[in-house]
C-alpha positions in Angstrom: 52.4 36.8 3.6 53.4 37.4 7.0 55.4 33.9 9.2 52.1 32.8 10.8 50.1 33.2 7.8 53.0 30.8 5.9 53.3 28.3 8.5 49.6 27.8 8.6 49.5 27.3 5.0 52.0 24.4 5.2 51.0 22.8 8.5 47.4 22.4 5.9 49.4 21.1 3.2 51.6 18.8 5.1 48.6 17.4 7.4 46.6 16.9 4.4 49.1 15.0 2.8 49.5 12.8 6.1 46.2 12.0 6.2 45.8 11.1 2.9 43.5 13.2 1.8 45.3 15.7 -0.8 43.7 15.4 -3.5 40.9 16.7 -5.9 37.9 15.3 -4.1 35.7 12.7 -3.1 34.5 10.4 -5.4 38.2 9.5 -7.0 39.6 6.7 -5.7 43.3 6.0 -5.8 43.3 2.5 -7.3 40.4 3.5 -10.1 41.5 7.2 -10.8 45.3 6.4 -12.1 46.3 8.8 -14.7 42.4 9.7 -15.9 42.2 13.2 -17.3 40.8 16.3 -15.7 40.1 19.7 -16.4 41.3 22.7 -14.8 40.0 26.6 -14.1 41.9 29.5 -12.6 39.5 32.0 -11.4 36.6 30.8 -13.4 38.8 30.3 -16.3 38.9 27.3 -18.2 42.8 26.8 -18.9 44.2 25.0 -22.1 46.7 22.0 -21.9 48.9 20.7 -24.9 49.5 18.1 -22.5 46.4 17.3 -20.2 46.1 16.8 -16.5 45.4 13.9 -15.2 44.8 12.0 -11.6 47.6 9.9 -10.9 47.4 8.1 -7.1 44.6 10.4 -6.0 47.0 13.6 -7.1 46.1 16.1 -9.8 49.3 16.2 -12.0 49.3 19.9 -14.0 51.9 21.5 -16.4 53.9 23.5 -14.4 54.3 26.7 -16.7 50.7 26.6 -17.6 49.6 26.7 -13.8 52.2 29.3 -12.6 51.4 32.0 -15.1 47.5 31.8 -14.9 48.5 31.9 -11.2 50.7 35.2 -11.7 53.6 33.2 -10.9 57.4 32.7 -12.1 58.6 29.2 -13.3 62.9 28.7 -13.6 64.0 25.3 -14.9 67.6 23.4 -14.3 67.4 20.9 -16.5 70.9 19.7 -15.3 69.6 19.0 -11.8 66.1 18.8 -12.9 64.8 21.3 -10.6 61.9 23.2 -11.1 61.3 26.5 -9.3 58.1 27.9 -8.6 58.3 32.4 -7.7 55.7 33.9 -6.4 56.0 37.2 -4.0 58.0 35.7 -1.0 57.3 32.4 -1.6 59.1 29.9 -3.3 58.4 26.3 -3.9 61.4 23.9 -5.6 60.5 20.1 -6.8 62.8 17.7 -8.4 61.8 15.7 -10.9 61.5 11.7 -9.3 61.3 12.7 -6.2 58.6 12.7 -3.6 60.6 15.9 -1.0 59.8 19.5 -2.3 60.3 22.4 0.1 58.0 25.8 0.4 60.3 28.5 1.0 58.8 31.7 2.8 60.9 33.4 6.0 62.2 29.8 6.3 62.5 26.2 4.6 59.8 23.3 5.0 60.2 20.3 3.5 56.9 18.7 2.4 56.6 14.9 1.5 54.6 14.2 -1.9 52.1 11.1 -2.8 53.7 11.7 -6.4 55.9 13.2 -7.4 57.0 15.9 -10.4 57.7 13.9 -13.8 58.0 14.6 -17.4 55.4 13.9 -19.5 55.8 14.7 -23.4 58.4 17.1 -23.0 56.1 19.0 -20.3 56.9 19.2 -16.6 54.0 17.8 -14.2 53.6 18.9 -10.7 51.1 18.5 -8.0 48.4 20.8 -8.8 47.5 21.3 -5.0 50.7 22.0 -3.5 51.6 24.8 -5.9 48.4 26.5 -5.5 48.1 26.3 -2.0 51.2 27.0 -1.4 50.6 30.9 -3.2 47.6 31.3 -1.2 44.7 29.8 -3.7 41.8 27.7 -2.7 41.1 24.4 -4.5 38.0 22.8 -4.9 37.0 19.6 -7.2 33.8 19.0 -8.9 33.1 15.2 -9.1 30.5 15.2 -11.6 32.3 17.4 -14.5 35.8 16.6 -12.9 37.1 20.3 -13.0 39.2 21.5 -10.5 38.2 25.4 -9.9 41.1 27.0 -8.7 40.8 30.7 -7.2 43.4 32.8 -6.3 41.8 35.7 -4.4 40.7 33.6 -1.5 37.0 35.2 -0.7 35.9 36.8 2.6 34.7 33.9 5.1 32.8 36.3 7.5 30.4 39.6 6.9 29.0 42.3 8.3 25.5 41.7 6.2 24.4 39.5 3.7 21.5 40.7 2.1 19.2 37.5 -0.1 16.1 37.9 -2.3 13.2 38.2 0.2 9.5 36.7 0.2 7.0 36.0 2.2 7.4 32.4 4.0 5.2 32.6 6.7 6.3 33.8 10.7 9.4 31.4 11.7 8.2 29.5 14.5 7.7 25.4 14.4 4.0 26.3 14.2 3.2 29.3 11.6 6.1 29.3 8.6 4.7 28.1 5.8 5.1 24.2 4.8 7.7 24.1 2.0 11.5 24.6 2.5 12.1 28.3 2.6 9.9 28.4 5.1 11.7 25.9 7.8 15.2 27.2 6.8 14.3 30.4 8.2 12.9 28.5 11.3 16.0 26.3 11.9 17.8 29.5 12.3 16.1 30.3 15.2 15.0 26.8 16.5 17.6 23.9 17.7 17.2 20.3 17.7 18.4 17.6 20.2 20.7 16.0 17.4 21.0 16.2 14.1 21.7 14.0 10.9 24.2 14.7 8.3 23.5 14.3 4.3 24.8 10.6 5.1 22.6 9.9 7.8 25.2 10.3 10.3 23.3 11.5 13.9 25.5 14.6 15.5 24.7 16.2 18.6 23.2 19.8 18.6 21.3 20.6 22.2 22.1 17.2 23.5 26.0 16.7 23.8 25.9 13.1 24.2 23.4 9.9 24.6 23.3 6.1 25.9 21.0 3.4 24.5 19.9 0.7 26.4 20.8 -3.0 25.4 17.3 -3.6 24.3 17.0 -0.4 22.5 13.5 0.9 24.6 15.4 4.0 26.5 17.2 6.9 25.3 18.9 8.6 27.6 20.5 12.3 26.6 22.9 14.8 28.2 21.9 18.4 27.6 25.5 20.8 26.8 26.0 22.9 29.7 25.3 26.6 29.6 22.5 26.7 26.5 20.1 29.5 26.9 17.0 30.7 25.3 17.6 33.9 23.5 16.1 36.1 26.2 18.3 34.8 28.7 16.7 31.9 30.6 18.8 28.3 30.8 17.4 25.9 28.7 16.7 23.0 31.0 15.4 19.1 30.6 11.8 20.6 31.3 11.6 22.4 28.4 12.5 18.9 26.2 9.2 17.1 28.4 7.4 20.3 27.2 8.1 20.3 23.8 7.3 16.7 23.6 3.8 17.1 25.5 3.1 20.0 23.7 3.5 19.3 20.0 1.7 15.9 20.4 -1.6 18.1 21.2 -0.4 20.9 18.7 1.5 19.1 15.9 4.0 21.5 14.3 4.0 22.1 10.3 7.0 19.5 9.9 6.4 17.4 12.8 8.9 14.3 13.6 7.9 11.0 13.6 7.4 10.4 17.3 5.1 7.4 17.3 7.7 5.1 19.3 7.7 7.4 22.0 6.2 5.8 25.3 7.1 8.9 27.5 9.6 11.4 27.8 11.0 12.6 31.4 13.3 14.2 33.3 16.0 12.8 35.5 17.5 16.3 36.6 17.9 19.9 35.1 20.5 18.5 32.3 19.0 14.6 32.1 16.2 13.6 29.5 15.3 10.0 29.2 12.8 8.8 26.4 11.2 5.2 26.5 10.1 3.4 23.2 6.7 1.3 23.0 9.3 -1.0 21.0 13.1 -0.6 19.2 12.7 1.9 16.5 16.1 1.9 14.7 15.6 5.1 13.1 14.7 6.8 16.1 17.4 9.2 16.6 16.8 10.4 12.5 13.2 10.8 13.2 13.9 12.8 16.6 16.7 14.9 14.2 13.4 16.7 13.4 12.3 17.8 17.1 12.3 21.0 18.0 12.8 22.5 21.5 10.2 25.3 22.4 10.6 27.3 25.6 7.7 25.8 28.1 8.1 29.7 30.4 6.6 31.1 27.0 4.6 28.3 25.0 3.0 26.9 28.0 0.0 29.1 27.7 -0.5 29.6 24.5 -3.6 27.7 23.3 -3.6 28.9 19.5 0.2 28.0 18.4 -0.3 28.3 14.5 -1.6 32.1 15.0 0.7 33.1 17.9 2.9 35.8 16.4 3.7 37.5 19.5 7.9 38.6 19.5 8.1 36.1 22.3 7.1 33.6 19.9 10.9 32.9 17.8 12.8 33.1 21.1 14.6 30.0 20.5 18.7 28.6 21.4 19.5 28.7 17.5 22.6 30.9 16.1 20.0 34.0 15.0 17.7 36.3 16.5 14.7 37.3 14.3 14.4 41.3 14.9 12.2 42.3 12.0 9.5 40.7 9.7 7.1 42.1 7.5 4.5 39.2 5.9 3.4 42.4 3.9 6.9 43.1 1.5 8.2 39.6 2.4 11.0 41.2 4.5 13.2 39.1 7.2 15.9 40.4 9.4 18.1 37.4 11.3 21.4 38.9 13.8 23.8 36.3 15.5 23.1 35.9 18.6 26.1 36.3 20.4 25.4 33.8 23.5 24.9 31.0 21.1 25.9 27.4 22.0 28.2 26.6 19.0 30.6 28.3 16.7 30.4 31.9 16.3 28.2 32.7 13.8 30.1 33.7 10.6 27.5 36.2 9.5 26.5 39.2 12.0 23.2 39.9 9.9 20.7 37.9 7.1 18.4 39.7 5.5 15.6 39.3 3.1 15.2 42.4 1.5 12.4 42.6 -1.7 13.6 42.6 -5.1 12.0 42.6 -8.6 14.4 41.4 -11.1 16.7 39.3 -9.1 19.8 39.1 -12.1 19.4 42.9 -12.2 19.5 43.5 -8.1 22.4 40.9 -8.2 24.6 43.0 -10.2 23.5 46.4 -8.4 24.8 45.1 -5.5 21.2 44.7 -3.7 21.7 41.0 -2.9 24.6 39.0 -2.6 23.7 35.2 -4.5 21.6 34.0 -7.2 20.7 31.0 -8.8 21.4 31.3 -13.1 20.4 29.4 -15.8 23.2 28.0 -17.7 23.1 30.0 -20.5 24.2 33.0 -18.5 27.0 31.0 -16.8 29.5 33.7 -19.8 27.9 36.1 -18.3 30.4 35.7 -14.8 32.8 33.0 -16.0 36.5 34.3 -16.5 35.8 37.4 -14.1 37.7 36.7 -10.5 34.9 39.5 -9.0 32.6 35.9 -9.3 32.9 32.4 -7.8 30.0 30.2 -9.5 29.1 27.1 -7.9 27.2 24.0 -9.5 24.7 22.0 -7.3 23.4 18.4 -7.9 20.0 18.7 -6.3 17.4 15.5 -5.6 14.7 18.8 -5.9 12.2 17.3 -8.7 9.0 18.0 -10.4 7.0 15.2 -10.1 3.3 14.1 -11.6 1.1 13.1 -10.1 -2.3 11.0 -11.0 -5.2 11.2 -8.8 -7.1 7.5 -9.4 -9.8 9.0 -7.1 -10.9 12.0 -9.2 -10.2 10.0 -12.5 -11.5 6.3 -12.5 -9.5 5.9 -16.2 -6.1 6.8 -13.7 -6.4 3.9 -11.6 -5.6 1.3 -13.9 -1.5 0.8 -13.9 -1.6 0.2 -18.0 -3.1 3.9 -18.3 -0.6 5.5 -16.4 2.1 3.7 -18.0 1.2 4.6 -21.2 1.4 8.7 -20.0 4.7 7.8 -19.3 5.7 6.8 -22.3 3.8 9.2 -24.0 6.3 12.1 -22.0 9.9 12.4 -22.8 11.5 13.1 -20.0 14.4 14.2 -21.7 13.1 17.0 -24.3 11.8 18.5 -20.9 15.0 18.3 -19.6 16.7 20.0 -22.8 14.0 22.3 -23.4 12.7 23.5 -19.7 16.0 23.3 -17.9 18.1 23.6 -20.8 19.9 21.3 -20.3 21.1 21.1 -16.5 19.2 18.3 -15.0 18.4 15.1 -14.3 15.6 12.9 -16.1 13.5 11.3 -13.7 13.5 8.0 -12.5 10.2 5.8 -12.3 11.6 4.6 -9.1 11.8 7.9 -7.7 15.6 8.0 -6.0 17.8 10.1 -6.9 20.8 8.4 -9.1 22.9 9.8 -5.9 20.6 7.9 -3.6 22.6 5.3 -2.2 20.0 2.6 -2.2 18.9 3.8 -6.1 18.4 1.2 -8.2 18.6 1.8 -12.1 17.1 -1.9 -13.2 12.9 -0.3 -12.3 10.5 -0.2 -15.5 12.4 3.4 -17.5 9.6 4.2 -20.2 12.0 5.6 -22.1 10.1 7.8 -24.7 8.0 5.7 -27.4 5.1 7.3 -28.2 4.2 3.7 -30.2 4.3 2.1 -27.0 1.7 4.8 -25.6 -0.5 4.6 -28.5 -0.2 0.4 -28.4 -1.0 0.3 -24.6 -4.3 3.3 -24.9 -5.3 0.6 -27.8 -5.2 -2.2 -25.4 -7.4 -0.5 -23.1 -10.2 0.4 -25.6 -9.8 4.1 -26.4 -9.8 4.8 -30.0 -10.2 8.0 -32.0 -13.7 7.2 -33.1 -14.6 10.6 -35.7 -11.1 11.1 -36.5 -10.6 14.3 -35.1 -7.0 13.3 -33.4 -9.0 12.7 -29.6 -9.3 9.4 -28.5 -12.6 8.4 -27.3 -13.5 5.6 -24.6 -16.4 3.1 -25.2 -19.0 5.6 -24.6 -17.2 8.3 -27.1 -16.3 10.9 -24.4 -13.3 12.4 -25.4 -9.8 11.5 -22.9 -9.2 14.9 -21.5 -8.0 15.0 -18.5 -7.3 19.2 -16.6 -3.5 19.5 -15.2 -2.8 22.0 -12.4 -0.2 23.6 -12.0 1.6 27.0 -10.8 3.6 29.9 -13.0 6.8 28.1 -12.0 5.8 25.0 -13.7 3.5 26.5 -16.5 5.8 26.0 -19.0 6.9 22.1 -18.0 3.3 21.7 -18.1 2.7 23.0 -21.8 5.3 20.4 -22.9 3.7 18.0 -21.0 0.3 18.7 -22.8 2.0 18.8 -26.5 3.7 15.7 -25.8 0.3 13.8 -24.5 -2.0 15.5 -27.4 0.5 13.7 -29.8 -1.0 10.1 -28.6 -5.0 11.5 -28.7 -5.2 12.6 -24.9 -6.4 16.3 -24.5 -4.9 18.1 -21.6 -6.4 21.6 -20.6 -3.7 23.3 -18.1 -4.7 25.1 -14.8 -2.3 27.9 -13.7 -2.4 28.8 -10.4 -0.3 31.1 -8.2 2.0 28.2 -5.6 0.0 28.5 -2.3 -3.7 27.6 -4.3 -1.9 25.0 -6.1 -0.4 23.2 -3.3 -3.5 23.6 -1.0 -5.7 22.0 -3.7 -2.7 19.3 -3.8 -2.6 18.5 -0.3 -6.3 18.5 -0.3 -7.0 16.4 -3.5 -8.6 19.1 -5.8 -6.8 17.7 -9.1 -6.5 15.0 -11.9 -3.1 15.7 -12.6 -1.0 17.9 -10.9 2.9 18.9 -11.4 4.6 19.8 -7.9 8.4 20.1 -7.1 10.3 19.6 -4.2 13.5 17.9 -2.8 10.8 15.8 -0.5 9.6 13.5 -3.1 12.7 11.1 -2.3 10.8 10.0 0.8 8.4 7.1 -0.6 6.3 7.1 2.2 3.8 9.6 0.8 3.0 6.1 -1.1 2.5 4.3 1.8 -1.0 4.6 4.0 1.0 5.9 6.9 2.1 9.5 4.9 0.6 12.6 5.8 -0.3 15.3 3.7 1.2 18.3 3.3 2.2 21.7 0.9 4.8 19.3 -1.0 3.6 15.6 -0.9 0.7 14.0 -1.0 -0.6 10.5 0.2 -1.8 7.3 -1.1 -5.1 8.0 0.6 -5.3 11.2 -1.2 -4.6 10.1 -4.8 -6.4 6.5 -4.6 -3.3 4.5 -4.4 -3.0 1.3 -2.3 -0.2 -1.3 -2.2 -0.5 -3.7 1.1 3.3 -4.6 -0.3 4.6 -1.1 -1.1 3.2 -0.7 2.7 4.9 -3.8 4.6 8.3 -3.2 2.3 8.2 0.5 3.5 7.8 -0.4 7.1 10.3 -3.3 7.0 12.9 -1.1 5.4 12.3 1.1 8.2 12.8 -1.1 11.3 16.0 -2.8 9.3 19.4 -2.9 10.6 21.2 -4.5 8.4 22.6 -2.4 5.5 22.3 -4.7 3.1 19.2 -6.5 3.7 17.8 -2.3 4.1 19.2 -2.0 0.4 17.1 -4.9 -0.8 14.2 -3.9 0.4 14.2 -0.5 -1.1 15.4 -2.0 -4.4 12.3 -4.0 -4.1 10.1 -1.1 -3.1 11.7 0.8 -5.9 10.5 -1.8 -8.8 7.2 -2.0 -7.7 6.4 2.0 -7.2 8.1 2.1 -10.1 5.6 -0.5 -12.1 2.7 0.9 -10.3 3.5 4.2 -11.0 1.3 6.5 -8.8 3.4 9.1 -10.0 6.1 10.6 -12.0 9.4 12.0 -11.4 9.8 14.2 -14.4 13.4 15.2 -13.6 15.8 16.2 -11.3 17.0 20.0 -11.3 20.7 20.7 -11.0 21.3 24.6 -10.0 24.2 27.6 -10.4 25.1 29.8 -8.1 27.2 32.8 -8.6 27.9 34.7 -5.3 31.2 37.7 -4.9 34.0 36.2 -2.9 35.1 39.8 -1.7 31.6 40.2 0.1 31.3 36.6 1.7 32.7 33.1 0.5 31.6 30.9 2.8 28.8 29.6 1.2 28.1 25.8 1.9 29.1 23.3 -1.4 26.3 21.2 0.4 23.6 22.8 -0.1 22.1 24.9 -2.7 19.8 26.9 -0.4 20.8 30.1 0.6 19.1 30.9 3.7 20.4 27.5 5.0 21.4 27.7 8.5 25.0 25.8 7.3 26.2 28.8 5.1 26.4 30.7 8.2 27.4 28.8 11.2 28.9 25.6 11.6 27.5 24.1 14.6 
């Protein structure tokens, strides 16, 4: 390791510990995490202890010897001084025991100040798991949920020529033709920029618009454009084409169009000025405009037919990438960096979606570079340094859903509690995701949602219950053939669509109901039919996943339809309270009165049930460092625009 290379390496450690932030990872508080236990992997490896680590102040504490040789380093001991030395190449790191100053020797001496420092526990030396690591070159990372620390000492490649993904066809990547579900805008936020943006907290960041003043009385918006932005065919981007884009999408909605009913108009002061004035405060205005996106007015301003315009002209945009190839026939994408972009220097110089058949098998030829696994292949590439996996907690859920319109026996809240306790949400979980997921929740949040609330109706799995409640409501198995039968002795069946993905899930679904007297006759069909025919109505029950069904206002009359939620209109659902609770929420500004409303919202939808969350799926990745490592612990998605640039 060259000087540079050794002072950058402590100048990280030393302004990590500074800041107080050296430690395993969010989520571990240094007053709640003294001295709980931890688990530790070297290169997917899971090491073994005779004395555990454990969090101590926020610090991983690890047995020296145990660390050093899974890291291919040397250990020395003084037990008079009570020195321990850590070899490794050119670099040396020394810790007494007690004290809080160790120094990183390599071409010269610095002297780092520890949180905690190395100690004796049952006869084993303890040292700061971070500092040793880093200090030979390793990256750490901590997982909160498992509380493992992954440890990896060949540090992965954080740029590439190519990466090369799974491919399929997700419609043309403009605002206007991509097809509705997530795949499909990924690809178009590659391309396509925002004014601002919001961060998985909320938090709004800037993107075209560097920086923005809000009136006292929160009706005007006013936003400074960055300097120098141009389209990719090398015209400037000015404050016209923001007034365009504006005009343009309210007479040609886009397929995931923002929220922009607050808007009163939208002008522009000069070349670099927009202002926007609100019919009234909106306090979530800047989050709903995180969903804008500028369009070029020199090329869109004559185009009458944007959801069929596939012209090249069509994805010029200010994003990082450049489409240059697209085939809707083999599902085939090819994205290059565009080299005048705003931001950071794109990290990848080509992404492209190639097709594949077997996607484990094209993995491991080398054809693309990341796949999700099932759990039960995770042996498969643990303990193999050629793999990095990473685990994903996801909100993405398949949800049920009961159309009261199509099915009068749907509407009554009794019925479709009884279906859910009729449904264990938990054999699904075990049998369909073996394992790696998340039962549902009635109230629909996520567990990680920070206004979920876990005291909602749970119908935890009582099949009793089901049969007690169906009882209530007059259906009885009349002949005795195991159906139930309603007062005019038509058998309760009821057809459930769904697509491949979910065929299975559904099958469960239809043993676990047939085992309280309902008949369910499942409808396979290929993704697009099914989620036309959802948008549209066209079921009685339907299973359909997303990460979109976090939103509640699909349940509210002011949703819209759409590929991956539906609306109350749709499905025969109306609440006047789940409405006004919904709204209010919306127009809130204080946190905690926000959080009661949605805890309020969240018992009732949850009572009401107008549908299911059947579970939440976790996902693995498994990627090779040595071809590109600088994949996102964010997001799961692949062909998210954050796993390639950080803007």
């Amino acid at each position: 390791m060259n000087l540079t290379k050794s002072r950058l390496v402590v100048l990280v450690v030393l302004t990590a510990l500074l800041v107080g932030t050296w430690f395993c990872g969010p989520g571990v508080p240094p007053a709640a995490a003294n001295k709980q236990a931890v688990k530790v992997e070297v290169d997917n490896k899971l090491l073994a202890f005779d004395v555990s680590p454990f969090i101590e102040n926020g610090r991983v504490l690890v047995p020296v010897r145990a660390l050093c040789e899974a890291l291919g380093a040397s250990v020395e001991w003084d037990g008079k001084t009570g020195i321990v030395t850590a070899k490794k190449g050119d670099t040396v790191v020394k810790l007494t025991i007690g004290s809080k100053i160790a120094s990183i020797t390599e071409k010269g001496v610095t002297e780092v100040i520890l949180e905690v420092p190395a100690k004796i526990v049952n006869g084993r030396t303890m040292v700061p798991l971070r500092l040793i690591s880093e200090a030979f070159g390793a990256k750490v990372d901590w997982d909160d949920q498992s509380r493992l620390v992954r440890v990896a000492t060949v540090v992965g490649a954080k740029q590439a020529d190519v990466i090369r993904l799974a491919g399929g066809d997700w419609g043309y990547p403009t605002p206007f033709a991509h097809y509705p579900r997530g795949p499909g805008s990924r690809k178009m936020r590659l391309i396509f920029d925002t004014l601002v943006t919001a961060d998985e907290n909320e938090n709004i960041l800037p993107r075209l618009a560097s920086s923005w003043q809000v009136s006292g009385d929160g009706l005007v918006y006013t936003f400074k454009l960055r300097n120098g932005v141009k389209w990719h065919d090398g015209k400037p981007l000015t404050a016209e084409d923001v007034v365009f884009s504006y005009e343009y999408q309210k007479k040609y909605p886009p397929v995931s169009a923002a929220n922009l009913s607050a808007v009163k108009k939208v002008e522009a002061v000069d070349p670099q000025t927009v202002r926007i004035e609100l019919h009234q405060a909106e306090p979530r205005f800047l989050n709903n405009l995180a969903s804008f996106t500028i369009i070029p007015k020199h090329i869109w301003e004559k185009v009458t037919d944007p959801y069929n315009y596939t012209d090249p002209k069509a994805v010029v945009g200010t994003g990082p990438y450049k489409l240059t190839d697209y085939s809707k026939e083999h599902g085939t994408y090819r994205f290059v960096a565009n080299e005048d972009f705003w931001g950071r220097k794109p990290r990848v110089k080509a992404i492209e979606f190639v097709p594949v058949g077997e996607q484990l098998l094209a993995f491991e030829q080398g054809e693309i570079d990341r796949i999700s696994i099932e759990p039960d292949l995770l042996p498969r590439y643990e303990n193999k340094s050629e793999y990095r996996i990473m685990f994903y907690e996801t909100t993405w859920a398949y949800r049920l859903y009961f159309n009261m319109k199509a099915r009068p026996e749907l509407a009554d809240k009794t019925f479709r509690q009884a279906l859910a306790y009729a449904i264990d949400r938990y054999e699904l979980v075990k049998k369909v995701e073996r394992g790696a997921a998340v039962a549902g929740n009635p109230g629909v949040l996520h567990p990680s949602n920070k206004f979920y609330k876990p005291n909602v109706p749970q119908y935890l799995y009582d099949p009793g219950k089901a049969k007690e409640l169906l009882k209530s409501l007059g259906y009885k198995d009349v002949n005795g053939d195991g159906w139930l039968e309603n007062s005019r002795g038509e058998k309760l069946s009821f057809t459930l669509l769904c697509d491949e993905g979910s065929a299975r899930l559904a099958e469960l679904i239809k043993q676990q109901l047939a085992a309280v007297g309902i008949e369910v006759i499942v409808k396979s069909v290929d993704m697009r039919t099914r989620d036309e025919r959802f948008a549209k109505g066209e079921f009685e029950l339907c299973i359909n996943g997303s990460g979109n069904g976090e939103d509640l206002q699909e349940l509210t009359s002011s949703g819209k339809p759409g590929a991956t939620r539906t609306t109350a209109s749709v499905i025969g659902y109306n609440n006047p309270e789940v409405d006004r609770l919904y709204n209010a929420q919306l127009k809130e500004t204080d946190a905690q009165k926000r959080a009661q409303l949605m805890a309020e919202l969240q018992r009732i939808v949850a009572e009401d049930l107008p549908k299911l969350t059947l579970f939440y799926r976790n996902n693995i990745k498994v990627h090779r460092p040595s071809v590109y490592d600088g994949w996102s612990p964010k997001t799961q998605h692949d062909d998210s625009r954050e796993n390639f640039v950080a803007d």
